[in-house]
N, C-alpha and C positions, 0 to 999 in steps of 0.2 A: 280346575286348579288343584296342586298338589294337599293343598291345605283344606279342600271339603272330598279327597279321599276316605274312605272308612276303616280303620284298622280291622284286622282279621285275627284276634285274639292268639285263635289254635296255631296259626302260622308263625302268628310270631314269639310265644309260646315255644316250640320248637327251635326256630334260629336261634332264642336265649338257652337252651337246652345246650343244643350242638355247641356253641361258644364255654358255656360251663362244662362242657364235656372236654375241651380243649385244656381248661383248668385241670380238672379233676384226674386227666392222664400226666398232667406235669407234675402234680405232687406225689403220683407213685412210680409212672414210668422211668422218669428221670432219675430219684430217689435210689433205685433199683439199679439202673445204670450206673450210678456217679461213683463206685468203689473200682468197677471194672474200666469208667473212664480216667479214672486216677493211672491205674495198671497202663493203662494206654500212654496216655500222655504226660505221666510224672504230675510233682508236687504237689504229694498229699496234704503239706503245710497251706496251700490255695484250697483247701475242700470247701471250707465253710463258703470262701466267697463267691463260688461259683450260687449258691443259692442267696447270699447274702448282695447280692449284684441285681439278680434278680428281686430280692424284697426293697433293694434302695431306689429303681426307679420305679418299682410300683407306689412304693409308702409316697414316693416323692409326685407323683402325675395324678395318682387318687384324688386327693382334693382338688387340687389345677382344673384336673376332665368333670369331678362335681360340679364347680366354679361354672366352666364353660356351658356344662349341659344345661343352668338353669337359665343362659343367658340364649343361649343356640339351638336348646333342644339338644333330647339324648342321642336323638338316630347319628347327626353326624359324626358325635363323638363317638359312637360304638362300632360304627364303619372304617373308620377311620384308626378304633386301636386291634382292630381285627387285621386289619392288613398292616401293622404295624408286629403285633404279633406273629403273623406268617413270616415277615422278611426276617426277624429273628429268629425263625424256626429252624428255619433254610440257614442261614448263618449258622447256626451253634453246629447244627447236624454235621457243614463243611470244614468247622472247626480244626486246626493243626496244629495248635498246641493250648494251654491252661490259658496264657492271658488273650487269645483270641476267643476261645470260648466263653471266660469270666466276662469280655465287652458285649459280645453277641449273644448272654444270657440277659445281659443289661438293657440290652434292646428289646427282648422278650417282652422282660418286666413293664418297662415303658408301655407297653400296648397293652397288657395285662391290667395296666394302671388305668387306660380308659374302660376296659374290656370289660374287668369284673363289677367295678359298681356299678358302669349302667346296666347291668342284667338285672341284679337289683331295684333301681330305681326305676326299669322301666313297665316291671312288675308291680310296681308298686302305685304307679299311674294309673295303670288298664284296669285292677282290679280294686274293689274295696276289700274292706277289713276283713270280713270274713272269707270274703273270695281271697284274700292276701295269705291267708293264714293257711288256707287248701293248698293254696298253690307251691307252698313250700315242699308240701309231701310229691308233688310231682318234680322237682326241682331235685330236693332228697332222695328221690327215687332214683332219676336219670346220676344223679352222681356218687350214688351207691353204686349201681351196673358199673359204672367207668372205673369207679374204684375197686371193685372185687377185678374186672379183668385187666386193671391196668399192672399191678404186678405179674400175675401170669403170664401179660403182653410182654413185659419189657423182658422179662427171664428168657422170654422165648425168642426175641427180638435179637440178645446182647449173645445167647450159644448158639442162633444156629446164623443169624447175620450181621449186624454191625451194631456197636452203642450210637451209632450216625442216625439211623431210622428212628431210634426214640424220639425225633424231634420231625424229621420227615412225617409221622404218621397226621401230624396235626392237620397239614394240607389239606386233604377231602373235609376235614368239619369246619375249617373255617372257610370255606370256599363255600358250605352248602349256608352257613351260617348270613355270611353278608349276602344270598339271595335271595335269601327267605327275610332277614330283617330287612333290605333295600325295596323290598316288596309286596311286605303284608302291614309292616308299623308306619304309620304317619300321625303326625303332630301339627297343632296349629302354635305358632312362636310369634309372642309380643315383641315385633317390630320395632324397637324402638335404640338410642343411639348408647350404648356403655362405655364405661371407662375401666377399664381391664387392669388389676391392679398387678400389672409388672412383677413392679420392687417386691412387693408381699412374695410373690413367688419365688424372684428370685432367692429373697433369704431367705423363705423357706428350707427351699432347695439345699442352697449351701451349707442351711443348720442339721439339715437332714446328711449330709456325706460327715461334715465335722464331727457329728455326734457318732456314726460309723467310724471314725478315724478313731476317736477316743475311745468307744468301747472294743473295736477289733483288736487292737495291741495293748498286752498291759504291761503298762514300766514304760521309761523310757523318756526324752522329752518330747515325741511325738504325741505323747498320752497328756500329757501337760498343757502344751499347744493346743492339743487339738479340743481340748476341754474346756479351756478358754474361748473359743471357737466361740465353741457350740453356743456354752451359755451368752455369751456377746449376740451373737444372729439370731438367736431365737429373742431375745430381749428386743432385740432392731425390729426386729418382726411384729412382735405385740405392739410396739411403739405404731409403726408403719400403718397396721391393721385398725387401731383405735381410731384416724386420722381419714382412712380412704374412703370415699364414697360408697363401692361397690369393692370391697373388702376378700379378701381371698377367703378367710374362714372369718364371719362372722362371729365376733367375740358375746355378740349376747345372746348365742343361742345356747353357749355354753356355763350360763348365768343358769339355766333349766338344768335341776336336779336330776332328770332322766337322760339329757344328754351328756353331762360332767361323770354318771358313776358310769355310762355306758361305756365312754372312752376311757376312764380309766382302766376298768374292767376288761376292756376288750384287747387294751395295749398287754396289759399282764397275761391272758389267758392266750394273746398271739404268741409271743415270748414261748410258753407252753409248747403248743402247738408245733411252732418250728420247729425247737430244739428238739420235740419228737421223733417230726419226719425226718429230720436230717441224721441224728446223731445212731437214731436206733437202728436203721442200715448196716451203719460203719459197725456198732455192737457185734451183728450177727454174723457180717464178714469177717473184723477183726480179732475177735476176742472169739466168735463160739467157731468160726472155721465154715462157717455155710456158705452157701450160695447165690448168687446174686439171685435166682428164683428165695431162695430161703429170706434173703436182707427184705424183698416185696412184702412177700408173703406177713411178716413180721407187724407191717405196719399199716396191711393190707383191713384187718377187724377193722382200724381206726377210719376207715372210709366208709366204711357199712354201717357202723353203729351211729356215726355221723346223722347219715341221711334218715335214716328208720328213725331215731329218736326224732330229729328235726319232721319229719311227717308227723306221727304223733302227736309233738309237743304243736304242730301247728293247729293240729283239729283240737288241742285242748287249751288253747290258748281263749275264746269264747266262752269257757266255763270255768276257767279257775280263773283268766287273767295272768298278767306278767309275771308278776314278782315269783308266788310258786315254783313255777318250772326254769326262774333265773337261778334262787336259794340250791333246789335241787337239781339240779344241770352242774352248778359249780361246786357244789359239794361232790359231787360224782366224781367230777374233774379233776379237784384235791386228793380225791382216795385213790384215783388211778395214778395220779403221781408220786404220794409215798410207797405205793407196793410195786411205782418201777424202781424208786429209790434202795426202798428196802431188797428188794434182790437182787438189786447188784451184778457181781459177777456169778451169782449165783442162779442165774435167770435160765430159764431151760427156753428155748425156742415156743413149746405150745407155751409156757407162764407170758411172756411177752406180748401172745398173740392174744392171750386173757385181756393182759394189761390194757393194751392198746384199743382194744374192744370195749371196753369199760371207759378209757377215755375217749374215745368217740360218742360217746352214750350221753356222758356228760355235756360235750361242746354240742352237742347236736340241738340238746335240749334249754340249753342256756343262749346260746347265741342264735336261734329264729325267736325267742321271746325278747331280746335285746334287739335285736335289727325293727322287729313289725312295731314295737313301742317307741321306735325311734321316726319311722316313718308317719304312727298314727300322730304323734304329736306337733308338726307342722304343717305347713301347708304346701300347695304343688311348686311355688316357687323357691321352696327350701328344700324342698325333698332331696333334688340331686346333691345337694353340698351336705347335706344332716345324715344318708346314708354313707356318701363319699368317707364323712368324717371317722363315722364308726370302722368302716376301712381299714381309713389311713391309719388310726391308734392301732388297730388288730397288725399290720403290718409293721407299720415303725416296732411294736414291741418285738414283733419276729425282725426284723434289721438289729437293734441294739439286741437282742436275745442270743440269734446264732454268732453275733461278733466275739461276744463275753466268752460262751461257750466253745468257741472255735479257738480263742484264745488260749483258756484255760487248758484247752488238750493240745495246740501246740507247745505251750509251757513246759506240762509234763512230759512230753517225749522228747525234749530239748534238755529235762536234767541228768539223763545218762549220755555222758559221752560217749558209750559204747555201740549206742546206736547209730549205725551210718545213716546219714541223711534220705537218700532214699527210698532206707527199708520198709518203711510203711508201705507207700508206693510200691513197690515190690511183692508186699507179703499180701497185696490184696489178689492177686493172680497167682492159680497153681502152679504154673511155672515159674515163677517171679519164687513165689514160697522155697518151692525145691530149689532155687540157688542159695538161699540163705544159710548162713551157721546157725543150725540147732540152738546154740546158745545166743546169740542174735536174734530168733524168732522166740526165746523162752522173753528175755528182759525186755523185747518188741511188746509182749501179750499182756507182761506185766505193766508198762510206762500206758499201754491203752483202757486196759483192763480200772487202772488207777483215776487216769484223766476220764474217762469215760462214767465211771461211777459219781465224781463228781458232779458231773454234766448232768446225770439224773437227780441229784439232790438241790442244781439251781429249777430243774424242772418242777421239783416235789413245792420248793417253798415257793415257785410263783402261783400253785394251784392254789395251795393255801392263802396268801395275800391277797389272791382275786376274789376266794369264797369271801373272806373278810370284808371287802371293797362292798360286794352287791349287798352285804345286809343292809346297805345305807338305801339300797336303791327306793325310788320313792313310788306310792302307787300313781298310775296310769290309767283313767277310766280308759274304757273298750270303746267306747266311741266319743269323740273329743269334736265340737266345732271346725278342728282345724281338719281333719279326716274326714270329712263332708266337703269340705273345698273340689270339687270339680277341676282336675286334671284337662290341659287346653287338648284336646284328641278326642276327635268326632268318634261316634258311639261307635262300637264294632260292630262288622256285618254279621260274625255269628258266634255265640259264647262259645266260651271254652267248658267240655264237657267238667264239673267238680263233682 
């Protein structure tokens, strides 16, 4: 029987590897690309939401695929958003214009939405505490590599063959991915009959796009509507949630002090985060003249300093404890966001690549001591929804983050009439550049230059209000009754070397 197979830790280990490697090339590969697919396909005014498409059905399937995996087990759910992922891959890569691509990034995310937190969760199963805490450094490792060579990949991808393959390349890891997890991870799943709470989901859901509607456009009576929306279905929601038997998100787990600062904290520090990876691209192609190798490269530290911190902070998680390395992780976090604020347009290429390295340092160190604390505190049948959760806030704040921000630089390049619509679009290709009026590309550099600076000072004050948040955070013993609870998965055939 499938249910007294043995897990194979290393194997599966690996399949979760190869799947976060798939991640770990979309937030620079792509990144890297998406100036020079602007150039391609026009409407630089759709930038934001080609990544913001992709954070709305992720934030939105996170908790749904938590939900499911503690009723169904992880494996099918991760099988299932892996090849959900692929058909989005292949879609975006065939892509022929902005809003076929903005849907088929949509569908990415969707599978992304099962894909990332059960690598998480299912790590989190296999291993105890202290094996949890190791395992981050190998995790952090594998998505450091991904991250140092995925800008130099996609630079190299976008001059000498097509911005199509930055999404083609996904194929071989997720292919190697569901073989290895279809075939080293199994789980034994309490049988027994649920009641799936729909409606929760559904408004979820739709609080989730409404709340994107609101903050993506500001002014307007779209921003009015849609704000109404929001707060109406997410109140439906709470209502819904209080009432259902087996509840989409579980409202009293959010009654725990370690779960309430986590998600706040992680909504704000996602916020960050995105607006990083997105905006500081566009910086170095529009504003300093580089190269899509150059746009990578920029935000390339911020994936290295990621992983090494998060290894680290995992082997020191056993001796100092949570809180520690949350305090200082987010402080870090904060200081790398006012000195990308503070330099502005005055930022030279290596200052940037300082910055971004320093803010990886931070989240690295901050969010594996937030995740493993959120983990030690329940037990196996909460696990998949209590990490989902953490997720989902880190996401939704990257959804409402890039909206604002996306906002706020279409705005500014909207208040000169003199700029033709296109010219952004345009100016992000050499040849596109060379057809412009000099003077057209001078008040292009300034409306970007403008909007752009802003966009780093919403970054600077979300770093700041996240340090704030986790001072509340509360301690966490290191080993909790509930982090003894035995995970349903027969013992592995053979440890994973720590």
């Amino acid at each position: 029987m499938a249910s007294e197979r043995k897990t194979h830790r290393a194997l599966t280990v690996v399949g979760l590897i190869l799947s976060l490697a798939m991640a770990a090339l979309e937030s620079t590969v792509v990144a890297t690309a998406m100036p020079t697919v602007i150039g391609d396909l026009g409407g630089i005014h759709q930038y934001a939401w080609v990544t913001t498409a992709y954070l709305l059905t992720s934030s939105v399937l996170v908790p749904i695929c938590g939900k499911l995996s503690d009723i169904y087990g992880r494996k099918p759910v991760m099988l299932v958003g892996i090849v959900v992922f692929l058909i989005g891959s292949i879609a975006s890569g065939a892509a022929q214009s902005m809003p076929q691509l903005i849907a088929f990034r949509a569908l990415q995310g969707a599978g992304a939405g099962a894909m990332q937190p059960m690598a998480m969760t299912i790590s989190g199963d296999i291993f105890d505490l202290n094996e949890r805490a190791r395992i981050q450094g190998v995790f952090g490792a594998a998505w450091g590599l991904f991250g140092i060579t995925g800008p130099m990949l996609g630079g190299l991808i976008v001059h000498y063959f097509s911005w199509r393959w930055v999404f083609y390349i996904n194929i071989p890891f997720g292919i190697a991915s569901i073989a290895l997890v279809a075939s080293a991870f199994h789980e034994r799943i309490d049988r027994r009959r649920h009641e799936l709470d729909f409606l929760g989901a559904g408004l979820l859901s739709a609080g989730v796009v409404a709340l994107l509607l609101a903050t993506g456009r500001l002014g307007g009576a779209m921003t009015v509507f849609a704000s109404i929306a929001a707060v109406a279905l997410f109140a439906a929601f709470l209502a819904v949630e209080r009432r259902a038997p087996e509840p989409m998100l579980p409202l009293p787990l959010f009654r725990r002090p370690v779960m309430l600062i986590s998600n706040v904290a992680g909504a704000i520090l996602g916020g960050a985060m995105m607006g990083t990876i997105t905006f500081v691209p566009l910086f170095v192609q529009g504003v300093l003249r580089g190269t899509p190798t150059d746009a990578g490269s920029a935000i390339a530290p911020m994936l290295i300093g990621w992983p090494v911190a998060s290894a680290i902070g995992g082997r020191l998680i056993p001796r100092v404890g949570f809180r520690p390395l949350i305090w200082v992780g987010l402080g870090v976090t904060a200081a790398a966001g006012l000195a990308l604020a503070i330099g502005g347009a005055h930022d030279t290429p290596l200052m940037l690549r300082a910055t971004t390295l320093v803010f990886g340092v931070g989240m690295g160190l901050s969010n594996v001591a937030l995740l493993i604390a959120v983990q030690s505190s329940v037990a196996w049948d909460q696990r998949g929804i209590a990490t989902a959760s953490t997720m989902f806030s880190r996401l939704l704040g990257g959804v409402v983050a890039v909206g604002v921000m996306g906002g706020v630089l279409t705005a500014q390049l909207a208040k000169d009439p003199s700029i033709p619509a296109d010219a952004a679009s345009r100016m992000l290709t050499a040849e596109g550049a060379q057809g412009l009026d000099p003077l057209i590309l001078q008040h292009l550099g300034e409306a970007l230059t403008s909007g752009l600076t802003t966009v780093f000072w919403i970054i600077a004050a979300m770093g700041l209000i996240g340090f704030v948040v986790a001072l509340w955070f509360p301690h966490v013993p290191l080993q909790t009754a509930d982090d003894k609870a035995v995970a349903p998965t027969s013992s592995p055939s053979r440890g994973l070397p720590l």
